[in-house]
N, CA, C and O atoms as a GROMACS GRO file, in nm:
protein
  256
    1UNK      N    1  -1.239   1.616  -3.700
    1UNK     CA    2  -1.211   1.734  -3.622
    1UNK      C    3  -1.140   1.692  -3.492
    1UNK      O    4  -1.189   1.602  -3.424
    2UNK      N    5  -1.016   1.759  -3.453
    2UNK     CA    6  -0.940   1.696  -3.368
    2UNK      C    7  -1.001   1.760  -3.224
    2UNK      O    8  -1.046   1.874  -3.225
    3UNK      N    9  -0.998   1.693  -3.122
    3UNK     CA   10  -1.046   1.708  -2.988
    3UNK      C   11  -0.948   1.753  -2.893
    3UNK      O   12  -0.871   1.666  -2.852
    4UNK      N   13  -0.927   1.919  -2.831
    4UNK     CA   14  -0.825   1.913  -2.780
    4UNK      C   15  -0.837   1.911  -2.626
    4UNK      O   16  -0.919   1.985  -2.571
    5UNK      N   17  -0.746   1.815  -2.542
    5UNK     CA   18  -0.760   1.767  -2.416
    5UNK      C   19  -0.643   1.842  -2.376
    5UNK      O   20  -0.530   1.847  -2.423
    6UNK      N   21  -0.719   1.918  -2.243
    6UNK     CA   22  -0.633   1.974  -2.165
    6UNK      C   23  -0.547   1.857  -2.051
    6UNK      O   24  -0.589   1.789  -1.957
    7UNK      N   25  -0.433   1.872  -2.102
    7UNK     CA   26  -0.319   1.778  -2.029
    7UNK      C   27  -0.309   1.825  -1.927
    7UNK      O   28  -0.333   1.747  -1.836
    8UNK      N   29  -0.278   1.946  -1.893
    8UNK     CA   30  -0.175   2.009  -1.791
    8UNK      C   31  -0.218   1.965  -1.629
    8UNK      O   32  -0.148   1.974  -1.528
    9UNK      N   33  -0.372   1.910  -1.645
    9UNK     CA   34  -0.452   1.931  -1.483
    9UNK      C   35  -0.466   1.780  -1.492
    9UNK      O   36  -0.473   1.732  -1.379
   10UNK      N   37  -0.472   1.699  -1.579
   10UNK     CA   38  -0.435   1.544  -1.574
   10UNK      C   39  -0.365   1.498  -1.540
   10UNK      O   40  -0.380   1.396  -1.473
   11UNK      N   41  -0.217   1.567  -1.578
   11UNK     CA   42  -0.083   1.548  -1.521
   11UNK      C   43  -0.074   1.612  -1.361
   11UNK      O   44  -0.023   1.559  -1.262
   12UNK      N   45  -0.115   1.690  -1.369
   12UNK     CA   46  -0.128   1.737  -1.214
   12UNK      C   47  -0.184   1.649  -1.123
   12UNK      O   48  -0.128   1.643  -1.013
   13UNK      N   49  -0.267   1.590  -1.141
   13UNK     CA   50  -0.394   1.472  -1.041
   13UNK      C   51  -0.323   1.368  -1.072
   13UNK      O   52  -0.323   1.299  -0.971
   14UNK      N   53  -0.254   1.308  -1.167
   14UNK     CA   54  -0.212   1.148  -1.183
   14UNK      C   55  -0.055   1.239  -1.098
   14UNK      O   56  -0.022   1.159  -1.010
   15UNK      N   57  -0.008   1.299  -1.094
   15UNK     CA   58   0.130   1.329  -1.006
   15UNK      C   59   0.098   1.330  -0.825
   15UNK      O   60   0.148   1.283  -0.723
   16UNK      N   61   0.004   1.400  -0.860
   16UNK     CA   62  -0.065   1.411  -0.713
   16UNK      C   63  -0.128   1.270  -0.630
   16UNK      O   64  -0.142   1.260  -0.508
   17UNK      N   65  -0.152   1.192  -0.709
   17UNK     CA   66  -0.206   1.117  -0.646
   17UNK      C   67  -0.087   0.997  -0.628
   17UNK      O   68  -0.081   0.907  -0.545
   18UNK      N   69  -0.002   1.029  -0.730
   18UNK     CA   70   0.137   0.919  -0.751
   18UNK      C   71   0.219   0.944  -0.631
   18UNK      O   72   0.270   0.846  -0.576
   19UNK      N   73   0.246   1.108  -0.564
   19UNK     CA   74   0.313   1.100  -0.528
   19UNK      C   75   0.240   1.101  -0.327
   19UNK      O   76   0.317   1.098  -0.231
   20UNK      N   77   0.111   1.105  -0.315
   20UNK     CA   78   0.052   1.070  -0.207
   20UNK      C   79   0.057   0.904  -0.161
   20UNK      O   80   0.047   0.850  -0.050
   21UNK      N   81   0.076   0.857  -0.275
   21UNK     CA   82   0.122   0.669  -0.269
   21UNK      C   83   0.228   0.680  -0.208
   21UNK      O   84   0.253   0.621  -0.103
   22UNK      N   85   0.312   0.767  -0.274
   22UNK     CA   86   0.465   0.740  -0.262
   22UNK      C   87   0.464   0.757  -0.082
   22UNK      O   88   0.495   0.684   0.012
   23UNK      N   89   0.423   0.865  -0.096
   23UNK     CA   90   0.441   0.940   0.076
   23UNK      C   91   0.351   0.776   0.183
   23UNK      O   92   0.392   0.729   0.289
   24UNK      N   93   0.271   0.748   0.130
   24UNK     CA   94   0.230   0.677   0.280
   24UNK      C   95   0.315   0.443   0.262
   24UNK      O   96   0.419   0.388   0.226
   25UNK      N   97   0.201   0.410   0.305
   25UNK     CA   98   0.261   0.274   0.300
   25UNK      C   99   0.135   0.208   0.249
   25UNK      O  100   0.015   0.228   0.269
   26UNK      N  101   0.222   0.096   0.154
   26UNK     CA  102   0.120   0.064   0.077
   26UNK      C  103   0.005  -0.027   0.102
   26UNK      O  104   0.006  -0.038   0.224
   27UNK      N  105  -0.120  -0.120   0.044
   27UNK     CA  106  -0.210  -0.164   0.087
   27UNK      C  107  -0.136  -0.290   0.171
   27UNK      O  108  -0.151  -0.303   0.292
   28UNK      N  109  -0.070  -0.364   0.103
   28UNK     CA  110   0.016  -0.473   0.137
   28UNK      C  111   0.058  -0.487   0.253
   28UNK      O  112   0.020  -0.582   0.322
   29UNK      N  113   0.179  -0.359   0.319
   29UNK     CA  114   0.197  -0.324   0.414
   29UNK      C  115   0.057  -0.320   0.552
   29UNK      O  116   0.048  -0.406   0.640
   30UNK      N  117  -0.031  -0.208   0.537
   30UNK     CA  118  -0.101  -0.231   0.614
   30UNK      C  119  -0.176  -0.291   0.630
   30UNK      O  120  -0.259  -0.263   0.716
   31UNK      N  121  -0.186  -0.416   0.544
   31UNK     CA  122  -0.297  -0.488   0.569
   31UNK      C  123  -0.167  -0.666   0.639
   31UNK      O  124  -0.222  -0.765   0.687
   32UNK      N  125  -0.054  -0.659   0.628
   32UNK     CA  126   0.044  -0.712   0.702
   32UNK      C  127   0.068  -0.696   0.835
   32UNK      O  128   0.103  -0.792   0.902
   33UNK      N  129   0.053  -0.577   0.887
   33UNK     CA  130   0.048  -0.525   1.018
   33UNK      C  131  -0.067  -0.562   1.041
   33UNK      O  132  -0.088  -0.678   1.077
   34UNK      N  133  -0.157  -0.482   1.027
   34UNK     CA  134  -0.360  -0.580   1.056
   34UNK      C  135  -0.285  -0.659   1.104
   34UNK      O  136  -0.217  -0.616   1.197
   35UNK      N  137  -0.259  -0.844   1.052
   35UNK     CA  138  -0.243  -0.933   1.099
   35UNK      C  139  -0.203  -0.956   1.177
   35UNK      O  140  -0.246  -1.010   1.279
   36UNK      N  141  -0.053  -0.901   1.128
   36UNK     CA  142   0.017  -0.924   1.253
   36UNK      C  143   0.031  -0.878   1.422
   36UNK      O  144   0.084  -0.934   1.518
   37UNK      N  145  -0.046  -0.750   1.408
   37UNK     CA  146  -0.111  -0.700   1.518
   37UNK      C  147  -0.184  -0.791   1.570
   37UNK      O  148  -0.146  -0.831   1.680
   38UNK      N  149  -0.298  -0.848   1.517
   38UNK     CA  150  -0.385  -0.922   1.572
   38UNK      C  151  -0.358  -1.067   1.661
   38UNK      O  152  -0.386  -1.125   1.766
   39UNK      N  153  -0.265  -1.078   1.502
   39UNK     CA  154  -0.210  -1.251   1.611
   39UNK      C  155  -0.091  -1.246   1.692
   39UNK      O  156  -0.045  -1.347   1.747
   40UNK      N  157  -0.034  -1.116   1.702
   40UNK     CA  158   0.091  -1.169   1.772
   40UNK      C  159   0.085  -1.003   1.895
   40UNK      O  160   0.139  -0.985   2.004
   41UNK      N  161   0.016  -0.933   1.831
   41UNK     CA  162   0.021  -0.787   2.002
   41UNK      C  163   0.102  -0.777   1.998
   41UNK      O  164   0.124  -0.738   2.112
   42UNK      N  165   0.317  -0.784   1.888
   42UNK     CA  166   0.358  -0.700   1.883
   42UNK      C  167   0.413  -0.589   1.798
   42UNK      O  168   0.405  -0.587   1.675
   43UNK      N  169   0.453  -0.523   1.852
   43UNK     CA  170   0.498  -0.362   1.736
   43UNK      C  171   0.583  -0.434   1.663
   43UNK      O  172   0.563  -0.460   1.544
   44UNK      N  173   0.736  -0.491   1.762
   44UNK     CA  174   0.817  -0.524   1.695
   44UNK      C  175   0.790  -0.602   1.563
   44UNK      O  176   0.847  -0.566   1.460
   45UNK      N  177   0.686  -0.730   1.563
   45UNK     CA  178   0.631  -0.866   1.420
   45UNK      C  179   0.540  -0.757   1.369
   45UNK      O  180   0.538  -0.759   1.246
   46UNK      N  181   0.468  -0.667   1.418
   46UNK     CA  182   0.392  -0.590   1.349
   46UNK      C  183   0.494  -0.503   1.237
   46UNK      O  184   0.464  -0.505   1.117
   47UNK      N  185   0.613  -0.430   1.285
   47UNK     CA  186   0.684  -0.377   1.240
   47UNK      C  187   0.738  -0.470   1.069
   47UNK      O  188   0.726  -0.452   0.948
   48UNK      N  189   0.796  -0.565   1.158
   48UNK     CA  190   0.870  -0.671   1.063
   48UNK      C  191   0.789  -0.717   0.919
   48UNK      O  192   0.833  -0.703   0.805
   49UNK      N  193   0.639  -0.784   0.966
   49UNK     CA  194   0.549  -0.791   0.864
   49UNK      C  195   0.501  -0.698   0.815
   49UNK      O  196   0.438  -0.733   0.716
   50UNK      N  197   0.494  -0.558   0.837
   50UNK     CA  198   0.453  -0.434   0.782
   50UNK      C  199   0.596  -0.448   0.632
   50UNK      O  200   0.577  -0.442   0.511
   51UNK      N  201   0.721  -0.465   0.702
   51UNK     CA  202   0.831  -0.471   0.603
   51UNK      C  203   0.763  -0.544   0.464
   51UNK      O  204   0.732  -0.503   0.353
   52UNK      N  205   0.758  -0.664   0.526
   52UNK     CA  206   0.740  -0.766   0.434
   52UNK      C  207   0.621  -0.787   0.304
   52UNK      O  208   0.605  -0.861   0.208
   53UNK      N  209   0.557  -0.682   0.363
   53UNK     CA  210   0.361  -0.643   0.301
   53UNK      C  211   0.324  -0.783   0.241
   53UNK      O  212   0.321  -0.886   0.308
   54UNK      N  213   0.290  -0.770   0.076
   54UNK     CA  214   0.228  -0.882   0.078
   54UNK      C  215   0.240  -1.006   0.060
   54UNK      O  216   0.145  -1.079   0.032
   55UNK      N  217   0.395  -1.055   0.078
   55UNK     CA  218   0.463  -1.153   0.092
   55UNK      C  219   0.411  -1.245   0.264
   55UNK      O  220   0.380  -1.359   0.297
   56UNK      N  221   0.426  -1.118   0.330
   56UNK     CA  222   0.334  -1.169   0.454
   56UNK      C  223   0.168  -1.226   0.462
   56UNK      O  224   0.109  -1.321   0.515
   57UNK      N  225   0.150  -1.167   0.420
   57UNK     CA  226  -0.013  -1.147   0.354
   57UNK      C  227  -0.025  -1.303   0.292
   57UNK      O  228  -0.071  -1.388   0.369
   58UNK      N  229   0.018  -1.347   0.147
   58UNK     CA  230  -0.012  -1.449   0.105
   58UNK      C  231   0.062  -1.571   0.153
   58UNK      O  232   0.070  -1.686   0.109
   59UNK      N  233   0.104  -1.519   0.241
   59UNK     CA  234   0.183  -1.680   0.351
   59UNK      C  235   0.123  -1.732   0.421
   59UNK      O  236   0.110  -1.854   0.421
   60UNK      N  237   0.039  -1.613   0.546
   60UNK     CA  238  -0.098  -1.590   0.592
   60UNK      C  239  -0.238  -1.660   0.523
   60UNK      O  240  -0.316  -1.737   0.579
   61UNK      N  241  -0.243  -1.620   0.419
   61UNK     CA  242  -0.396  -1.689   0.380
   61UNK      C  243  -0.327  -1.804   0.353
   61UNK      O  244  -0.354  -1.881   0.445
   62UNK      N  245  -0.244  -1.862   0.266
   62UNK     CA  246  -0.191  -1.980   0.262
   62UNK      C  247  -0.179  -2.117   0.400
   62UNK      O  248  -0.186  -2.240   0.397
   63UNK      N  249  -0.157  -2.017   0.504
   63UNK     CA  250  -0.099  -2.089   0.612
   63UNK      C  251  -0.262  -2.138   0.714
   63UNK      O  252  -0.292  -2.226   0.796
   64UNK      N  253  -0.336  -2.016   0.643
   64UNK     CA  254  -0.490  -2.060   0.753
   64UNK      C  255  -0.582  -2.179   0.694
   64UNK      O  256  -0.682  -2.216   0.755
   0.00000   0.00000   0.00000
């Protein structure tokens, strides 16, 4: 007996939530700034490593 799954509100929540990613910045990013905030106090390297997300990030744990 076939099971029928309502798509329409699945697709709605996996869009919704796809496109709330889209809209902000990703984990990478702010967790690049974190750092770079911390060790350096400025916007500008904060800015730059926010660019860079987690390319910054694993240079960082690498580098400590």
């Amino acid at each position: 007996m076939p099971v029928e799954i309502n798509t329409h509100n699945g697709r709605a929540r996996m869009n919704a939530t796809r496109d709330v990613a889209k809209a902000g910045i990703g984990m990478g990013s702010a967790l690049a700034i974190t750092i770079s905030w911390s060790l350096h106090q400025s916007i500008l390297w904060a800015i730059l490593h926010g660019f860079f997300g987690w390319v910054y990030v694993v240079y960082f744990a690498l580098t400590r």
